[in-house]
C-alpha positions in Angstrom: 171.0 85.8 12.3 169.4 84.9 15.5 170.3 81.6 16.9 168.2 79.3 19.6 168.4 75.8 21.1 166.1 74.7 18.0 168.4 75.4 15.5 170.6 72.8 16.8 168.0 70.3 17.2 169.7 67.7 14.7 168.2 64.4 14.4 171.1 62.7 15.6 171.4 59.6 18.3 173.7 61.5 20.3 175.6 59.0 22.4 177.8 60.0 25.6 181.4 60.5 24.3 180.0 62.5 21.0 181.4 66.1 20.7 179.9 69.2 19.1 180.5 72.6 18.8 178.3 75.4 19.9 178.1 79.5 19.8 178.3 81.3 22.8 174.9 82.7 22.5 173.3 79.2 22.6 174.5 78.9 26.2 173.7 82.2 27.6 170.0 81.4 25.7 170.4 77.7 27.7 171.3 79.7 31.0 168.5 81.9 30.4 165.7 79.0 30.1 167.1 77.0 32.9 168.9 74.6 31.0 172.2 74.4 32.4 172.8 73.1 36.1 175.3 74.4 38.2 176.1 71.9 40.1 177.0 69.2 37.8 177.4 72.1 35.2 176.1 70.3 32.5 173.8 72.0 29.8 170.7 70.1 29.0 170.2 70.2 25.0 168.6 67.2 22.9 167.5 65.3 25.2 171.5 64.8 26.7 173.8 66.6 29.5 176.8 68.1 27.8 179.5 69.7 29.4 182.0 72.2 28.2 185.1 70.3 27.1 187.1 73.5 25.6 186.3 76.7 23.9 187.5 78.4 20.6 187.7 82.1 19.4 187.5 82.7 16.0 188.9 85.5 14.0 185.4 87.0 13.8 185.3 87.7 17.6 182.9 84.7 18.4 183.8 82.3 20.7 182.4 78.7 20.5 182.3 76.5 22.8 183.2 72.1 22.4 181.1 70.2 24.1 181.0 66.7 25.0 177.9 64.4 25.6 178.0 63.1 29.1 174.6 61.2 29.5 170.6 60.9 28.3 168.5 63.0 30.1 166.7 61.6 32.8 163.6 63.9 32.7 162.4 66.8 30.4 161.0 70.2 30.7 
């Protein structure tokens, strides 16, 4: 199964404070197409900032990653 940024394009009014969990793979893609800011090291996914709050391993050897909503985006690529 490949996964991208659009599979997790929910139609959801994500508010700062909301959590969600994410593969690793949909971070390295994020990385990858300039999505994720170093600085502030926030990702930028649905049109919000999240940050990694914590990160899980599951017995299948994938990690996912929690991520909390931190703001809207202020401009779009």
């Amino acid at each position: 199964m490949s996964e991208s940024i659009s599979d997790f394009n929910i139609l959801r009014d994500w508010q700062p404070g909301d959590t969600r969990e994410v593969p690793e793979a949909v971070l390295q893609k994020a990385r990858l197409e300039d999505r994720y800011d170093s600085y502030s090291q926030t990702y930028r996914l649905d049109s919000r900032l999240w940050k990694i709050q914590g990160q899980t391993s599951r017995s299948t050897g994938e990690t996912v990653f929690t991520l909390v909503c931190v703001e809207e985006c202020r401009f779009t690529r």
